[in-house]
PLY file of the C-alpha trace (Angstrom):
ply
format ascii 1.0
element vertex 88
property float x
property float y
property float z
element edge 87
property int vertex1
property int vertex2
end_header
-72.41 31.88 -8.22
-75.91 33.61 -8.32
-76.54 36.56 -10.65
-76.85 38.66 -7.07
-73.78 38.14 -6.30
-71.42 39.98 -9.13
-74.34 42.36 -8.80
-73.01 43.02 -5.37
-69.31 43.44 -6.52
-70.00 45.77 -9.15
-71.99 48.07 -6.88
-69.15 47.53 -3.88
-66.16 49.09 -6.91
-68.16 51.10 -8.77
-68.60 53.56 -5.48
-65.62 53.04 -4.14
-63.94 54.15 -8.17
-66.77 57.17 -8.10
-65.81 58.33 -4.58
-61.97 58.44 -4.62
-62.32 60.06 -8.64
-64.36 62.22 -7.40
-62.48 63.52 -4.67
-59.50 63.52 -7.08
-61.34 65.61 -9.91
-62.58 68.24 -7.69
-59.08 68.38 -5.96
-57.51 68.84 -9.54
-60.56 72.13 -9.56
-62.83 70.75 -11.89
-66.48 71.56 -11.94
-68.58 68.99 -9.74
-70.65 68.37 -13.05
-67.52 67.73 -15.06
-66.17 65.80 -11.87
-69.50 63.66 -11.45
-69.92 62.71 -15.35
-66.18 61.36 -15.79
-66.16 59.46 -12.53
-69.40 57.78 -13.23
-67.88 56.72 -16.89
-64.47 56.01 -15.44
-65.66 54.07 -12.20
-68.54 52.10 -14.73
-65.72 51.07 -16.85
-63.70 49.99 -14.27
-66.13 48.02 -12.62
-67.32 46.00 -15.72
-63.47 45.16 -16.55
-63.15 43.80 -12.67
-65.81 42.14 -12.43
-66.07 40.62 -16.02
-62.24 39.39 -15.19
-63.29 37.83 -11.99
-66.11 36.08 -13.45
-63.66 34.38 -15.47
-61.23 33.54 -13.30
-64.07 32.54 -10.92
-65.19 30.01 -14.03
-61.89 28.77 -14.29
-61.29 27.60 -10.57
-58.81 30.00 -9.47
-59.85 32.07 -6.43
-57.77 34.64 -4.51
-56.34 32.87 -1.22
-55.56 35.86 -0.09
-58.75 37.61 0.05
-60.93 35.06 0.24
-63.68 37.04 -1.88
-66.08 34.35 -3.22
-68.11 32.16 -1.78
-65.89 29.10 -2.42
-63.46 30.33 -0.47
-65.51 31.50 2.49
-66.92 27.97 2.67
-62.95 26.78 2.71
-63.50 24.85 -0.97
-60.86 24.77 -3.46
-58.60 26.24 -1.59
-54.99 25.73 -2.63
-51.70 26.88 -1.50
-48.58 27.09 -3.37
-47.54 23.93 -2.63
-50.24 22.15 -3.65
-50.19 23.76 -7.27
-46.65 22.69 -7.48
-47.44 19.06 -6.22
-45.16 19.59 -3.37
0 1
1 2
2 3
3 4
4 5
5 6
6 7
7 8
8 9
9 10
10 11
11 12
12 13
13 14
14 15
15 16
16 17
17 18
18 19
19 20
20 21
21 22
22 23
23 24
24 25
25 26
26 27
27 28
28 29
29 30
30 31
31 32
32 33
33 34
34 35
35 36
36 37
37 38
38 39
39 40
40 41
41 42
42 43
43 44
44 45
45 46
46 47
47 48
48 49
49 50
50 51
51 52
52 53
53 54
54 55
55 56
56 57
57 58
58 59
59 60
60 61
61 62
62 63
63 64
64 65
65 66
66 67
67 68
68 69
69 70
70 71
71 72
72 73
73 74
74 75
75 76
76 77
77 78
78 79
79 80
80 81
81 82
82 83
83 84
84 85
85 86
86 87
């Protein structure tokens, strides 16, 4: 898959991470400063561990059935059920 693509992906987590620990730091009444600069780290870290394990998994041929997230699976390729792993 193209570079663009996991470029994408990170973007799409990292602000949804930010947004909802954001919301949840200033709920907890935390400065928006103090709020901003840990959801930033937190939602950064987050986002390289998801996508990084994706990648992988990606590399390796296994794709999520269920949500159907790369472009493999959008196209209908290697798509497997639970049968067909088991030889059924």
């Amino acid at each position: 898959m193209k570079p663009s693509f996991w470029i994408k992906r990170f973007c799409v987590v990292f602000i949804g991470v930010f947004s909802i620990l954001l919301v949840v730091g200033l709920l907890k009444g935390r400065s928006l400063e103090r709020s901003v600069r840990e959801s930033a780290v937190w939602a950064g870290v987050s986002s390289v561990i998801f996508v990084a394990a994706r990648i992988y998994q990606s590399r390796r041929g296994q794709h999520c059935a269920l949500c159907r997230d790369t472009p493999e699976m959008a196209r209908g390729g290697q798509r497997q059920t639970s049968d067909a792993r088991l030889g059924r």
